[in-house]
C-alpha positions as CSV (number, residue, x, y, z in Angstrom):
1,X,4.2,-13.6,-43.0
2,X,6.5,-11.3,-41.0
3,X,5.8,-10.6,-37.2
4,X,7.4,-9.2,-34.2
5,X,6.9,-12.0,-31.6
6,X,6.9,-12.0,-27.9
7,X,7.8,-14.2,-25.4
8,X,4.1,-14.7,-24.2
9,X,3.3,-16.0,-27.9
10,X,6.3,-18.2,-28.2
11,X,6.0,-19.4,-24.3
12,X,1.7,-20.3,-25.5
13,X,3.4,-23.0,-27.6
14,X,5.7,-24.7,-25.0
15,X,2.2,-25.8,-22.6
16,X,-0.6,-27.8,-23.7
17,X,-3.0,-25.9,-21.5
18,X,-1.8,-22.5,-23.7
19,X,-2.5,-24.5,-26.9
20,X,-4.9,-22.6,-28.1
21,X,-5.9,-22.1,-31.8
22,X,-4.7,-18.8,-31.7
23,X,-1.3,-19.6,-30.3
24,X,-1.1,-22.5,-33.1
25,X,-1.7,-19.6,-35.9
26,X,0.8,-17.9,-34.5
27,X,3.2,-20.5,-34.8
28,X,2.5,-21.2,-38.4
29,X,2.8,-17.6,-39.5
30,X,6.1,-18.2,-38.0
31,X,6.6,-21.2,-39.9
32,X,5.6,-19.9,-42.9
33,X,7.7,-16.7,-42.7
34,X,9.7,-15.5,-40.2
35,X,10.0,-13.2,-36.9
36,X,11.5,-10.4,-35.4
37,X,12.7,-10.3,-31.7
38,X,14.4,-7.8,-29.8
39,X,17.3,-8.7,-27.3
40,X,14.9,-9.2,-24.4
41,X,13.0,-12.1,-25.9
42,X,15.5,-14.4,-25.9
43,X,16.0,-14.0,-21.8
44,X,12.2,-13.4,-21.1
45,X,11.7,-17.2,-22.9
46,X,14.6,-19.1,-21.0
47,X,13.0,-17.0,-17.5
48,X,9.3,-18.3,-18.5
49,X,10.3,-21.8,-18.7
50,X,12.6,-21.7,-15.5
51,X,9.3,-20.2,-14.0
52,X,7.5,-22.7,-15.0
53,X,9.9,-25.3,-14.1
54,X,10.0,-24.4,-10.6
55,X,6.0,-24.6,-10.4
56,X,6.1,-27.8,-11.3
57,X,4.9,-27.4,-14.7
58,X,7.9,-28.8,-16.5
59,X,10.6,-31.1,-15.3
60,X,14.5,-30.2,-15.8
61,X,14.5,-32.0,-18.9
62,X,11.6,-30.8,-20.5
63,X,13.0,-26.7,-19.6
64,X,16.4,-27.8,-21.5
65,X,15.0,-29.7,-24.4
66,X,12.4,-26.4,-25.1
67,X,15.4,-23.8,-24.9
68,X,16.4,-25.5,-28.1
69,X,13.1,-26.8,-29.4
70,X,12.6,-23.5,-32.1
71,X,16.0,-23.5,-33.3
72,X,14.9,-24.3,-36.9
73,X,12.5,-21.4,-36.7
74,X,13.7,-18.8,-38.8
75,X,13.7,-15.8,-35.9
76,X,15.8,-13.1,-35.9
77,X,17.0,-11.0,-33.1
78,X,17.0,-7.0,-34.4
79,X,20.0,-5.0,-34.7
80,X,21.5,-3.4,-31.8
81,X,19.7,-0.3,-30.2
82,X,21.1,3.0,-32.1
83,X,20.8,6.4,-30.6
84,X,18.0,7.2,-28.5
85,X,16.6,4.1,-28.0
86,X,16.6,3.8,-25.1
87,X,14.6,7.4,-24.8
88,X,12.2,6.1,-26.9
89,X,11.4,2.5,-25.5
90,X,11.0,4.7,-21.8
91,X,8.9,7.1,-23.2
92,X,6.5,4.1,-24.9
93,X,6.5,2.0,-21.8
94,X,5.5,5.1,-19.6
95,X,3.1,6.5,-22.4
96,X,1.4,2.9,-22.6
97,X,1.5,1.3,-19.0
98,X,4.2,-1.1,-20.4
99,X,7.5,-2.1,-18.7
100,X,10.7,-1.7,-20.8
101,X,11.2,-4.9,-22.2
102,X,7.3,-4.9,-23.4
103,X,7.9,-1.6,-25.0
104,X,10.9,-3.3,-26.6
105,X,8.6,-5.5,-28.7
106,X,6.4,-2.5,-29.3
107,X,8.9,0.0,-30.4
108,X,10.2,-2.8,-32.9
109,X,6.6,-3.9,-34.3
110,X,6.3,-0.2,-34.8
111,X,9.6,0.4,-36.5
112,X,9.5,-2.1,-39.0
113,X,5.7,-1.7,-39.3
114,X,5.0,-5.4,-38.8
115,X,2.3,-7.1,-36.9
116,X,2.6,-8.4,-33.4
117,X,2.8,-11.3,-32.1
118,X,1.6,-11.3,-28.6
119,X,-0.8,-12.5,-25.9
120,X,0.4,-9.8,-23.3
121,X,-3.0,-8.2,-22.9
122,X,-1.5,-4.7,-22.2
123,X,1.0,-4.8,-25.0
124,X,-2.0,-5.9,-27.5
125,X,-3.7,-2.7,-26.2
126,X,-0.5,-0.8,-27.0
127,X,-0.4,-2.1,-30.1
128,X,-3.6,-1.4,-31.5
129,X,-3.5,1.9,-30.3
130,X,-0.3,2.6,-32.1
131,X,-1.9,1.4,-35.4
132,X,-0.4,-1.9,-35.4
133,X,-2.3,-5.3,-36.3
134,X,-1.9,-7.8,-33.1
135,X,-2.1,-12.1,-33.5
136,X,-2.4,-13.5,-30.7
């Protein structure tokens, strides 16, 4: 299956206290098909392991050796923004609560009218109220 997947979802797979079922189903739709990301995701993953890193939650090693970890997951970063997108991802994010990179993976769930990946709470809520099937 196709999804859009956010860094919350992708990050749920790097702790074993974020294990969960769900976050493993999310993997394996990932596995099994492929994903969508938009620019953002790639940045708000490397930030939630250096996060986590300097909480003491992963050492040095472990944050370099995880930035590389999905590389054989198929995952594709969307084309570049096109006119008005930028319009459109401030008008989501104010319409929904949402900061812009959240209505990033929103407004490209929404485009390509594919699930979304995502354990963001708010975003989910976006989501379904924009129609859109949520795993996570």
């Amino acid at each position: 299956m196709t999804v859009v997947l956010d860094s919350s979802a992708t990050l749920a797979w790097c702790f074993a206290d974020e294990r969960s079922p769900a976050a493993m189903a999310v993997l394996d739709l990932v596995v099994d098909g492929h994903a969508y990301v938009p620019a953002p995701w790639r940045y708000e993953y490397a930030n939630g392991l250096l996060v986590a890193e300097r909480r003491g939650r992963l050492r040095t090693q472990t944050r370099l050796a995880l930035l590389n970890e999905f590389g054989g997951l198929d995952i594709r970063k969307d084309a570049p923004p096109r006119a008005g997108h930028w319009a459109t991802l401030s008008e989501l994010a104010s319409q929904h609560g949402l900061t812009i990179y959240d209505a990033s993976y929103l407004e490209l769930a929404m485009r390509r009218v594919l699930p979304l990946a995502t354990f963001d709470g708010a975003l989910a809520r976006a989501a379904r109220s924009s129609g859109l099937r949520v795993h996570g």
